[in-house]
N, C-alpha and C positions, 0 to 999 in steps of 0.2 A: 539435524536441528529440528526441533520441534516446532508445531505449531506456535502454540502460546508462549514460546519464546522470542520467534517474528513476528506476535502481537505485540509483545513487549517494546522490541524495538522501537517499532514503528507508532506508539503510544509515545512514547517517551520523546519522538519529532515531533510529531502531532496530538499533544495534550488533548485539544479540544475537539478532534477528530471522534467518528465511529470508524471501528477498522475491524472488519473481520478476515480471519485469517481462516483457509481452507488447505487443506496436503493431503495428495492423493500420491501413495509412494514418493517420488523425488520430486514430484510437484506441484508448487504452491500455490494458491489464489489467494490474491491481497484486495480487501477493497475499502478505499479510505475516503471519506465523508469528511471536507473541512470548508469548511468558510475561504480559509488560508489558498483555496485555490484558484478564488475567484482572478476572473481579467487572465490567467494564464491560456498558454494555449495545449492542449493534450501532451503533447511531449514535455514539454516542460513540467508539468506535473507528476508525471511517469518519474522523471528525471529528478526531481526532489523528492519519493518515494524510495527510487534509489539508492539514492545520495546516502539516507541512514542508512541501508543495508549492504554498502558496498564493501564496508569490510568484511567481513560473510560471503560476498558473493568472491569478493576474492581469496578467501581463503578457500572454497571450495563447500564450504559448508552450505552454502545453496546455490539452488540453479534453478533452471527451469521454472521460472518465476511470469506469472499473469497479474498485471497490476491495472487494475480498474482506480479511476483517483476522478472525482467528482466533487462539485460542491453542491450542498444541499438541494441548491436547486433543480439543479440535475439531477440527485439522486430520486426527487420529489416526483419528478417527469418522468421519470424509465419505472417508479410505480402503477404510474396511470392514474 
């Protein structure tokens, strides 16, 4: 599976998200910027990230997935 095909996804949960998606060989970096994730706590977030790509993850088409999920403000702070 391609990159910009697990942008796609993950766009399509998260309309109003930034989400860049990075694959090195069989492994991916996900990282999603939403509002939508405010008041969660980490897992949970992870866990809704998931959620769209679990059919995928269970078909085997991906694996070894790194999922960074942040809300702006967060993302705003790890800028500096």
């Amino acid at each position: 599976m391609e990159a910009e095909q697990v942008k796609e996804i993950v766009v399509a949960a998260f309309p109003e998200a930034q989400v860049d998606v990075g694959r090195d060989g069989s492994h991916y970096s996900i990282r999603v910027v939403s509002e939508s994730f405010a008041g969660m706590t980490p897992v949970k977030k992870q866990q809704s990230v998931y959620a769209c790509l679990n059919e995928h993850i269970a078909s085997g088409a991906l694996h070894a997935l790194h999922i960074q999920a942040l809300t702006p403000a967060q993302w705003a702070a790890k800028q500096g």
